[in-house]
C-alpha positions as CSV (number, residue, x, y, z in Angstrom):
1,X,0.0,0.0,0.0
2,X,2.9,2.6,0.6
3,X,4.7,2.3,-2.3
4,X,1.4,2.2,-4.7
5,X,0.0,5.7,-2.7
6,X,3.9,6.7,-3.6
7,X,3.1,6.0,-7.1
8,X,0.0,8.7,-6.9
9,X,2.6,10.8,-5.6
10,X,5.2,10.6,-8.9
11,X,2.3,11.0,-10.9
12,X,1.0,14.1,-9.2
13,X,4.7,15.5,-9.4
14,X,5.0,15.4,-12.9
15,X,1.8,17.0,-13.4
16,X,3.3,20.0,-11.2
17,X,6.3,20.3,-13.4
18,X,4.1,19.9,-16.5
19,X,2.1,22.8,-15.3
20,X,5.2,24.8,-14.6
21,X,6.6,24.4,-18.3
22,X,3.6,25.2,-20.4
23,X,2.8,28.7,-18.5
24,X,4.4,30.4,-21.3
25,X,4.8,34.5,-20.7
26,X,2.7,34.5,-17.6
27,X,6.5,33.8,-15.4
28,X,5.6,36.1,-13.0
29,X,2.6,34.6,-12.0
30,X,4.3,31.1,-11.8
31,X,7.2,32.3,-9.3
32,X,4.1,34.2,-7.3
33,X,2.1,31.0,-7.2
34,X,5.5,29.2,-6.0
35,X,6.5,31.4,-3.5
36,X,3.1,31.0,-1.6
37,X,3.1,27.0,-2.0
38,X,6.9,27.4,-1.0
39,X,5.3,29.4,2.4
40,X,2.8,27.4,2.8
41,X,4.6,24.1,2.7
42,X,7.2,25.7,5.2
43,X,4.8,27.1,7.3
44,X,1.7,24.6,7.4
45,X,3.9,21.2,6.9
46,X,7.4,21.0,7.5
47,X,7.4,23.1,10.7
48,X,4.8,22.0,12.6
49,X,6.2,18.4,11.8
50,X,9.7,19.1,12.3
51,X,8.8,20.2,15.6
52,X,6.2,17.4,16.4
53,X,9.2,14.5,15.6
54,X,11.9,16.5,17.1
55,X,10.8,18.5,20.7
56,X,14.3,18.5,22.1
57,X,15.5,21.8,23.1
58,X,19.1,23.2,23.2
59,X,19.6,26.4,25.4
60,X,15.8,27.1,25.2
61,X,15.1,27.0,21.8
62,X,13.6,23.9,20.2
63,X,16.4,22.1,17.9
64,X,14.0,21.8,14.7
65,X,14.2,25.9,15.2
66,X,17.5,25.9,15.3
67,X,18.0,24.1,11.9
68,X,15.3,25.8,10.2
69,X,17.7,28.8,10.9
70,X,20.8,27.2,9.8
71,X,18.7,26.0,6.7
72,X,17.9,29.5,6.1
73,X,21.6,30.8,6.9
74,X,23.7,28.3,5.1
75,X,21.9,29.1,1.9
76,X,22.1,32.9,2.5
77,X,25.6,32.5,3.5
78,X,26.5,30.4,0.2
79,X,24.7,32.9,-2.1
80,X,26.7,35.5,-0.6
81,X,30.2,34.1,-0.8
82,X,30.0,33.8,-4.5
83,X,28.1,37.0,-4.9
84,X,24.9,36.1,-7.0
85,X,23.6,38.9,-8.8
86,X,21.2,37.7,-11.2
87,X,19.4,39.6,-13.6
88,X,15.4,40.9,-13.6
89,X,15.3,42.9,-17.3
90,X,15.7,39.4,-18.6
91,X,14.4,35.5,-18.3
92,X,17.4,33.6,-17.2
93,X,19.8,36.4,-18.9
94,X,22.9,37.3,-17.7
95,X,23.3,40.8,-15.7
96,X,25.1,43.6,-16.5
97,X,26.2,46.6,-14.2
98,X,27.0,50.5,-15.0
99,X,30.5,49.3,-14.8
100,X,30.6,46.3,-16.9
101,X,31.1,43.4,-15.3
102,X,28.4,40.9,-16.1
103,X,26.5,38.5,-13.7
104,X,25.0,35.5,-15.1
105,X,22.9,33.4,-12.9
106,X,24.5,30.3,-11.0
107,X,23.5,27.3,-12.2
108,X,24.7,25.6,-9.3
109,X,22.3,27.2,-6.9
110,X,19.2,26.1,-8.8
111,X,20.5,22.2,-9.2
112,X,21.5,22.1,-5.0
113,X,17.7,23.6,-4.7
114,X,16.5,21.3,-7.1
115,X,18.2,18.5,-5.5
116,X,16.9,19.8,-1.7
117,X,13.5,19.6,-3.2
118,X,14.1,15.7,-4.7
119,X,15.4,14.8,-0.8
120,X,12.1,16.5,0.7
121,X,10.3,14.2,-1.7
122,X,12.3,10.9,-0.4
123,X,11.1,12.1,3.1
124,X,7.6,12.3,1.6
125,X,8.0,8.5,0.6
126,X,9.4,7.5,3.8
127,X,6.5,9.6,5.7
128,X,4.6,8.0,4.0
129,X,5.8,4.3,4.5
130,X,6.0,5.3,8.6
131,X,2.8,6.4,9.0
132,X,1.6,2.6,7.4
133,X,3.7,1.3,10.4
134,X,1.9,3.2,12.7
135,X,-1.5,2.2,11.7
136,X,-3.8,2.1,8.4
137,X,-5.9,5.7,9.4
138,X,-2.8,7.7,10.2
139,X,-1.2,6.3,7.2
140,X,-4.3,7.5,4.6
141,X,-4.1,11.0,6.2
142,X,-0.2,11.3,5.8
143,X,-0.7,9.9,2.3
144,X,-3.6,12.5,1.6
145,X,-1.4,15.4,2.6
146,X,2.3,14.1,0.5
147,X,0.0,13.6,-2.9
148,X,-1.6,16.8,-2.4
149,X,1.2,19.1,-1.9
150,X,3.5,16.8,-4.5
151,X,2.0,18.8,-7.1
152,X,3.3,22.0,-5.9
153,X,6.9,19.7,-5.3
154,X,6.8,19.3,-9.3
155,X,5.8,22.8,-10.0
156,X,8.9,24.4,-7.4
157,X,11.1,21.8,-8.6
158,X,11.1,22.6,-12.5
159,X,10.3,26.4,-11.8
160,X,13.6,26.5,-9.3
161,X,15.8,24.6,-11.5
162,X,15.0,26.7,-14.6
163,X,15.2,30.4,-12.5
164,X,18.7,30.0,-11.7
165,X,19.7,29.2,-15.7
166,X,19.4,25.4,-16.0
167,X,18.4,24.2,-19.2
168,X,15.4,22.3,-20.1
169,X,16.9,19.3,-19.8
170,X,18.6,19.4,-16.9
171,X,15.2,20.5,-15.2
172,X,13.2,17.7,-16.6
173,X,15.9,15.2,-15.2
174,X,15.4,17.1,-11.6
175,X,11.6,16.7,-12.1
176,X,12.2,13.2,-12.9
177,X,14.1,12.7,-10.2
178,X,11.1,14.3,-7.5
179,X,8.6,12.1,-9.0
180,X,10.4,9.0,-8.6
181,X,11.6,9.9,-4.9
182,X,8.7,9.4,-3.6
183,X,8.5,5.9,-4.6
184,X,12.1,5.2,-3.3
185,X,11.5,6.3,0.0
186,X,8.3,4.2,0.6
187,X,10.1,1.3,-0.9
188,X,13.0,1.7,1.6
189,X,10.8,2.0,4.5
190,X,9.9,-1.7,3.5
191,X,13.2,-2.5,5.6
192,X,13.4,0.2,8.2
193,X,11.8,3.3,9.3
194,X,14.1,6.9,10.0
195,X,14.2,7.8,13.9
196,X,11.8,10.7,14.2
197,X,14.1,12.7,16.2
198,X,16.7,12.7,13.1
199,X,13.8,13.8,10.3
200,X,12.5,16.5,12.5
201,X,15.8,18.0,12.6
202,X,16.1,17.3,8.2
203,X,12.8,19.1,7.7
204,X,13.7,22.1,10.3
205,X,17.0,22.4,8.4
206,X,14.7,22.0,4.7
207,X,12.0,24.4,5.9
208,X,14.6,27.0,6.6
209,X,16.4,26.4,3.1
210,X,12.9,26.8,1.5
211,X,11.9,30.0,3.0
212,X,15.0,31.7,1.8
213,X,14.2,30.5,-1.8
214,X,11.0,31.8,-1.4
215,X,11.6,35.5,0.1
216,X,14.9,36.2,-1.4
217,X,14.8,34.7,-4.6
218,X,11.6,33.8,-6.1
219,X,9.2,36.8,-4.8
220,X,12.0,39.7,-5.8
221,X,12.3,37.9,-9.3
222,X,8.5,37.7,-9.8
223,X,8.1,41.5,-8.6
224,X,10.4,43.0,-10.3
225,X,9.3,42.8,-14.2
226,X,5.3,43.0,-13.5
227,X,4.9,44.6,-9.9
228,X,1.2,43.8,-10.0
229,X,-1.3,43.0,-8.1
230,X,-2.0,39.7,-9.7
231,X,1.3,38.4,-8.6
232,X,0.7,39.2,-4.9
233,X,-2.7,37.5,-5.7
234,X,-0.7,34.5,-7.0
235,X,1.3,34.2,-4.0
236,X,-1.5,35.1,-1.1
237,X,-3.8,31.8,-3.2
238,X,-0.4,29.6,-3.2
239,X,-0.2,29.8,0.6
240,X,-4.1,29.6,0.9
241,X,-4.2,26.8,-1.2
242,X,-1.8,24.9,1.1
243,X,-3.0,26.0,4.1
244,X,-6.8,24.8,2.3
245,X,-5.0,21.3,1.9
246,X,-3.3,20.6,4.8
247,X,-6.7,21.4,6.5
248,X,-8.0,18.9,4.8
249,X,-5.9,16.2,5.4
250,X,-5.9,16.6,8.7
C-alpha cells in the first residue's frame, strides 16, 4: 500500500512540473504561485512536523528551530560568498552593471535547490511508508497530505531549476528525479523506518532552506518585471491553497 499511494505521488509530481513548463509569458505569476506554495509548505507542513518529531531543546530553543535557521543561513551564507547577482530585465539572462562586469545566474544554486527539493520528496516517501507502520488511518491522512502538496513539489522543482539558468533538460531530469523519490523512500521504509528525532531535525533544516528561496529569490524575481497586483494574488492563493489542503488532510 505505501509504495502504490507513492506512485499517486510521482504521478502528481510530474503533473506539477508539466504545469510549470507550459505557463508560457505569464513567469511572474508562476514564481508568485510558487513562493506562496513554498510558504505554505514551510509554514503549514514541514514546521509544525519538524517540531512534532523533534521537541528537544538546546539552550531554550527547540532544535528543529535551530536548523530551520541554519537551513535559512547556510543558503544565504552560500549565495553571498560567491556574490549572486542575477538579472530581472531578462528571463534567465545574464546581468550587467554601470561598470561592466556581467552577472550571469548560477547554475549551481538552482541544481542544489532542485536536489533539496528531490530529498524533501524521499522524506515524503518514507512519511509515508511510517505512518503505514503506525497504523492504516494515520497512514491514509499522511498519504492524503504528501499527494496533495506533490504537485506543488513538481511545479517548485522545475520552476527552481530553470530560474537559476538550468536548461530544459537538466530540469526535466530534476523533475524526474522528484517524481520517482517518492516511490524510493516508501520502498525503503519496507526495511526500516528513519528515527523521528533525526527527520524532524532534516525538515527544520529544509523548511529554513525553503523560506529563503521563497523570500529572497523567487518573490524579488517575480516583482520585479510586473509589480502587480495579480502576482501578490498568486502568492496570497499559493499559501491559501496549502493552508486549504493541509486542513483537509488533517
Amino acid at each position: 500500500m505505501p509504495v502504490l499511494i507513492a506512485a499517486c505521488a510521482f504521478a502528481m509530481t510530474l503533473v506539477g512540473g508539466f504545469v510549470a513548463q507550459r505557463i508560457g509569458d505569464r513567469r511572474h505569476l508562476v514564481l508568485g504561485l510558487a513562493a506562496g506554495l513554498m510558504l505554505g509548505v514551510v509554514g503549514f507542513d514541514l514546521l509544525p512536523e519538524a517540531l512534532d518529531m523533534q521537541p528537544r531543546d538546546v539552550f531554550g530553543v527547540p532544535a528543529a528551530l535551530l536548523m530551520f535557521v541554519a537551513g535559512f543561513l547556510a543558503l544565504h551564507i552560500v549565495e553571498r560568498s560567491v556574490a549572486i547577482h542575477r538579472a530581472h530585465e531578462g528571463e534567465y539572462a545574464p546581468h550587467a552593471h554601470g561598470h561592466g562586469h556581467a552577472h550571469a545566474p548560477v547554475k549551481g544554486i538552482g541544481l542544489t535547490a532542485g536536489a533539496a527539493l528531490v530529498g524533501h520528496s524521499v522524506m515524503d516517501g518514507f512519511a509515508i511508508g511510517a505512518a503505514f507502520q503506525a497504523g492504516s488511518t494515520v497512514g491514509i491522512v499522511v498519504a492524503i497530505a504528501v499527494v496533495s502538496h506533490d504537485f506543488a513539489d513538481g511545479f517548485n522543482t522545475y520552476t527552481i531549476t530553470r530560474m537559476y539558468g538550468n536548461d530544459h533538460s537538466r530540469a526535466r531530469l530534476l523533475l524526474g528525479a522528484d517524481a520517482l523519490a517518492p516511490v524510493a523512500g516508501a520502498s525503503v521504509t519496507l526495511a526500516f523506518t528513519i528515527p523521528a528525532g533525526v527527520l524532524g531535525l532534516y525538515l527544520g533544516f529544509f523548511a529554513g532552506f525553503l523560506l529563503y528561496l521563497a523570500t529572497s529569490d523567487i518573490l524579488p524575481e517575480a516583482h520585479s518585471p510586473h509589480p502587480s497586483t495579480s502576482t501578490l494574488l498568486c502568492t496570497v492563493g499559493g499559501a491559501s491553497l496549502m493552508w486549504l489542503v493541509i486542513g483537509l488532510a488533517g
